[in-house]
C-alpha positions in Angstrom: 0.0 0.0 0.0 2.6 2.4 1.2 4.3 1.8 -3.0 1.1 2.2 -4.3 1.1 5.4 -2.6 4.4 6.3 -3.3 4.1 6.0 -7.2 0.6 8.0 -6.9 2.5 10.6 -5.3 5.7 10.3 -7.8 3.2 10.7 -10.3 1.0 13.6 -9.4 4.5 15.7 -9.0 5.6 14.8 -12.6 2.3 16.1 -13.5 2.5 19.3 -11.4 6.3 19.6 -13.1 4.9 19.3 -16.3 2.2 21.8 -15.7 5.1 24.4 -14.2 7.0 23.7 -17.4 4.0 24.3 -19.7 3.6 27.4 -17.9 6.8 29.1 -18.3 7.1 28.0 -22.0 3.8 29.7 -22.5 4.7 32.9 -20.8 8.3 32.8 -22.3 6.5 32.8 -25.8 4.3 35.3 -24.4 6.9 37.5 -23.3 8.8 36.7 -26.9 5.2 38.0 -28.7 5.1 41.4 -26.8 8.9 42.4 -27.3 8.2 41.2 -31.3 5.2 43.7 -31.1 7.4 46.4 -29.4 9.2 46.7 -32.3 8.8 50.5 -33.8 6.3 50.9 -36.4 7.2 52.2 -39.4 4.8 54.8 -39.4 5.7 55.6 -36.3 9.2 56.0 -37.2 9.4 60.1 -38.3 7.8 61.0 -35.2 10.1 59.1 -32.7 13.3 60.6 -34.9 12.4 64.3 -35.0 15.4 66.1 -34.0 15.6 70.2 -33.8 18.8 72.9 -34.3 19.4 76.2 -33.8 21.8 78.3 -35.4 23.3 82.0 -34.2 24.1 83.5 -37.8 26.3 86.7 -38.7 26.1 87.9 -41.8 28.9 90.2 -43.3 29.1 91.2 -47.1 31.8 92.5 -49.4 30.3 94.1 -52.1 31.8 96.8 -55.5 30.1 99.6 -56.7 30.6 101.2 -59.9 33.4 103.4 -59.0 35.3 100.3 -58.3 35.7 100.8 -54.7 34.5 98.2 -52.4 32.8 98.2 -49.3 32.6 96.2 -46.2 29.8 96.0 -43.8 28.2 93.6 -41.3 24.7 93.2 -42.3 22.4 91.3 -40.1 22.2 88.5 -37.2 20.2 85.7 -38.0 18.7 83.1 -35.6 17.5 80.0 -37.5 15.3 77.3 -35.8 15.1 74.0 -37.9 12.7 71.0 -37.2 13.1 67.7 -39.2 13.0 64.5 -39.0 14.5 61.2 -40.1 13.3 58.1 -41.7 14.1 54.3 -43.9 17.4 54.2 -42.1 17.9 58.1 -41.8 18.1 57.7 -45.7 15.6 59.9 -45.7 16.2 63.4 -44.3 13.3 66.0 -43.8 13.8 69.4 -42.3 12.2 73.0 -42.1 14.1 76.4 -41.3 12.0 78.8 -39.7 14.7 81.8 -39.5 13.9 85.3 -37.9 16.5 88.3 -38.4 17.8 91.5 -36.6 19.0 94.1 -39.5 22.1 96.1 -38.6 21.4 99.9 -37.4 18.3 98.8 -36.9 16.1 97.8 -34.0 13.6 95.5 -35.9 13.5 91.9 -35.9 11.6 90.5 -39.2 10.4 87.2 -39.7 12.2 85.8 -42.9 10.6 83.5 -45.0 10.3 79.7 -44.3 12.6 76.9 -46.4 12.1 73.4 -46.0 13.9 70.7 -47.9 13.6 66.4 -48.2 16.5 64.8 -49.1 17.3 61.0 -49.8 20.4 58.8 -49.9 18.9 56.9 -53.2 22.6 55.4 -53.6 25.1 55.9 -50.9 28.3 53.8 -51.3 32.4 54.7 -50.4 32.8 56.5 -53.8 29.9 57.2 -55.2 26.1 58.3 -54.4 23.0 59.4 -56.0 20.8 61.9 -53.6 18.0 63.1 -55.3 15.9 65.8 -53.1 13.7 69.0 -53.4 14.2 72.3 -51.6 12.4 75.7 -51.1 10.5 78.4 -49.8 6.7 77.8 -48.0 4.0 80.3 -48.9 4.0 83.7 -46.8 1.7 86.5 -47.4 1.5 86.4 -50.9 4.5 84.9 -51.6 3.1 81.2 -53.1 5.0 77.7 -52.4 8.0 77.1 -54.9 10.5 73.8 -55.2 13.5 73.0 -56.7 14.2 69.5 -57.8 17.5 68.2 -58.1 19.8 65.1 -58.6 23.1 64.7 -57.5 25.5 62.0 -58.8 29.0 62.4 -57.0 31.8 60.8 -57.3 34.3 60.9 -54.4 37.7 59.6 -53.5 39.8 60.2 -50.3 44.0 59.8 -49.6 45.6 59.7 -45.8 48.6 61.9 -46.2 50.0 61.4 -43.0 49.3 64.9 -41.7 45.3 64.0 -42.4 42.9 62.8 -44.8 42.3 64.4 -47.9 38.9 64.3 -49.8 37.9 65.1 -53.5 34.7 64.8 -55.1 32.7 65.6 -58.1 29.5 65.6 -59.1 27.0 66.8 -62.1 23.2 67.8 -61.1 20.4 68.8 -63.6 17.9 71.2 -61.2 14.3 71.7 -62.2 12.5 75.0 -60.9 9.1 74.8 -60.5 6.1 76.0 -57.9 2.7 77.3 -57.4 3.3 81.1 -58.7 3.9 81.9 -62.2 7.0 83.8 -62.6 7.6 87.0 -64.9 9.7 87.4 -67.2 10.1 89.8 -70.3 9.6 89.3 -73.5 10.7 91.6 -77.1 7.6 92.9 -78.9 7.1 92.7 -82.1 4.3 95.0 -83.7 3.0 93.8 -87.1 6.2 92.0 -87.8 8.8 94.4 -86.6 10.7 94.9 -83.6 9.3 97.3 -81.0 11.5 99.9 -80.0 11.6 102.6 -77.2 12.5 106.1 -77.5 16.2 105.1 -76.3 16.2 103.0 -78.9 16.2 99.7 -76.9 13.9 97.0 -77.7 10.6 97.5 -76.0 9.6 94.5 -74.0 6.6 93.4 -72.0 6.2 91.5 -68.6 4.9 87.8 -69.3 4.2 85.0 -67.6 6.6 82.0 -68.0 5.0 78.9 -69.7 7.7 76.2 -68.3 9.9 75.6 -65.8 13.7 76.5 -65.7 16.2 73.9 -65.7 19.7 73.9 -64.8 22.6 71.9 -65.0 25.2 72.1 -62.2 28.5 71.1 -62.4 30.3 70.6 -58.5 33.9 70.1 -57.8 35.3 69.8 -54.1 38.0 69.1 -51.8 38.1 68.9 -48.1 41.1 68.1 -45.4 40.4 67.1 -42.1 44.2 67.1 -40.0 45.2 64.0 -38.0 46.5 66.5 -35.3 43.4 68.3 -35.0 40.7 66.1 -36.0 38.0 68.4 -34.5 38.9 70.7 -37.5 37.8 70.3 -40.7 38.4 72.6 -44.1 35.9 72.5 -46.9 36.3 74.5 -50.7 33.6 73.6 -53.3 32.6 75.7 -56.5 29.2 75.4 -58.3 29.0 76.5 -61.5 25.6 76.4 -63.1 24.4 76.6 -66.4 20.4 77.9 -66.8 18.0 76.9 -69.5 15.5 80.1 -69.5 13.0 80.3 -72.1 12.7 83.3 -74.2 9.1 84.7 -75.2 8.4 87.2 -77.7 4.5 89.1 -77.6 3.4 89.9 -81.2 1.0 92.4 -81.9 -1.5 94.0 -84.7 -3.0 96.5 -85.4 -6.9 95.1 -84.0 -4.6 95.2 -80.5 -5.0 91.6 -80.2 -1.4 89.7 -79.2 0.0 86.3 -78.7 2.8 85.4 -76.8 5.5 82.7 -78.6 8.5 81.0 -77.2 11.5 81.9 -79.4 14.4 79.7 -77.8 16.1 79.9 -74.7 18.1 82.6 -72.8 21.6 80.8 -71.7 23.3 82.2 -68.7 26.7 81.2 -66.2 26.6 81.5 -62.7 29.0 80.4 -60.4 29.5 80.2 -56.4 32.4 79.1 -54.3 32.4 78.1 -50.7 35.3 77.8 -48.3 34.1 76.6 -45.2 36.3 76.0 -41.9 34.3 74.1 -39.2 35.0 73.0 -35.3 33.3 70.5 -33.4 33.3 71.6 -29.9 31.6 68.6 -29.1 28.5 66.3 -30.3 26.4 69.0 -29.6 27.7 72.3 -31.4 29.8 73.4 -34.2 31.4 76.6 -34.7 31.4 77.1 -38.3 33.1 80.2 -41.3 31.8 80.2 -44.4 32.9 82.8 -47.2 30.4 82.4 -50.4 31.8 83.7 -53.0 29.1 84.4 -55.6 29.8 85.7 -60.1 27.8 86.6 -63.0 29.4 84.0 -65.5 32.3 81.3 -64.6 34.7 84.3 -64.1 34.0 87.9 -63.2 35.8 90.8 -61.9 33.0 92.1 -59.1 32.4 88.9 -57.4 29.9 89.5 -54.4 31.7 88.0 -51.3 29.3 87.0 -48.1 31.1 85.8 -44.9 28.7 84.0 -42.4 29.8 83.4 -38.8 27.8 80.9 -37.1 27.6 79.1 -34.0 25.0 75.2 -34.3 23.6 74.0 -31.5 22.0 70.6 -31.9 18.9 71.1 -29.0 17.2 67.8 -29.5 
């Protein structure tokens, strides 16, 4: 009796340890289900990567006047806010600047107007990437929302010279500009078949309303040299030369008054800017930052209209 017992007894534990063992396995998958579920959402993913700047701008310019002489002023302070966000892998980049401004002499502040830009790492290997993106200005009183898009394909390559690493790139971009808001340009009249002409004896234009979009083709070349010694430091020079596509319009005109507005080709123009930008990271937070932008009418010119910015970036969040 006392076996019979015994093995009733041996057998109601096995059963009680095979109940504790069921159990745990089913609160251990439990516990694997919720940590599989806590996984962020990708939805949710801009909202938990927001991140937010501020920048403490001065803004200095150099320009000529037609005398030759040159002047040198200090021209405003700046303080530019920007919220943005981050998303597939902070591939994608989303950011707006909401920058007010202090003019020198003066004891106004001014709200200037709001840019915003989205930018994505379509392509981002060791030497090469392509970023396509799209930047601009957000409506503001009567100003209208306006884009630019872009492409970049760059080419890079970098050499340790054993007093610091030294970077070259290059890149080509076709640009697109486009928006909400017709913009005006002016167009030669022609009255029954001849040229219009003012009293000066210039050609007499009109103010007309551009039927397509400007494109632009920038061409990029860069170098940058960050020194083993001071790694915190870092030196910067790129020049952007771009080429613009604007269409050309001419209004022709009768003697009934009645007119009709024809594209005649395009208007081809040079621009160039050059920017030399020294930067220190005081630390993960803030970066002290000089940039001289150096901008011409055409690849070369002999007035070029120097701006020196000063600024202090705080990363707040």
């Amino acid at each position: 009796m006392w076996v019979t017992i015994k093995n009733e007894m041996e057998f109601m534990m096995k059963k009680v340890l095979l109940a504790s063992f069921g159990i745990l396995a089913a609160a251990s998958s439990a516990m694997g289900e919720q940590v599989t579920a806590s996984k962020r959402s990708p939805i949710m993913t801009p909202i938990e990567n927001v991140y937010g700047t501020i920048e403490v701008r001065q803004t200095s310019k150099s320009e000529k006047a037609a005398d030759g002489t040159r002047s040198n002023r200090v021209s405003s302070y700046r303080l530019v806010p920007r919220l943005g966000t981050k998303a597939f892998n902070d591939r994608l980049n989303l950011y707006a600047n909401f920058p007010v401004e202090n003019v020198v002499k003066t004891s106004n502040v001014v709200k200037v107007r709001s840019d915003y830009a989205a930018i994505f790492a379509a392509v981002a290997a060791d030497n090469y990437s392509i970023t396509p993106y799209v930047n601009g200005l957000l409506p503001n009183n009567d100003d209208r929302f306006d884009a630019m898009l872009a492409v970049t394909f760059d080419l890079a390559a970098s050499v340790e010279t054993g007093i610091g690493a030294l970077g070259f790139h290059g890149a080509i971009e076709p640009e697109m500009a486009t928006g909400t808001q017709s913009k005006a340009v002016d167009a030669q009249r022609m009255s029954n078949g001849q040229l219009s002409l003012a009293e000066d004896g210039s050609a007499n234009t009109k103010k007309v309303s551009a039927q397509e979009p400007t494109p632009t083709m920038e061409y990029v070349a860069g170098v940058s040299f960050t020194p083993s010694s001071a790694p915190k430091f870092s030196l910067t020079a790129d020049v952007y030369v771009d080429r613009e596509y604007a269409a050309a319009y001419v209004v022709r005109e009768d003697d009934t008054g009645a007119s009709r507005q024809e594209k005649t080709g395009y208007n081809i123009t040079n621009k160039s800017l050059t920017d030399i930008a020294l930067a220190y990271k005081a630390d993960k937070l803030t970066t002290i930052q000089s940039l001289s932008r150096i901008r011409q009418d055409g690849v070369i010119a002999t007035a070029p209209r120097i701006e020196q910015r000063l600024s202090l970036i705080h990363k707040m969040f």
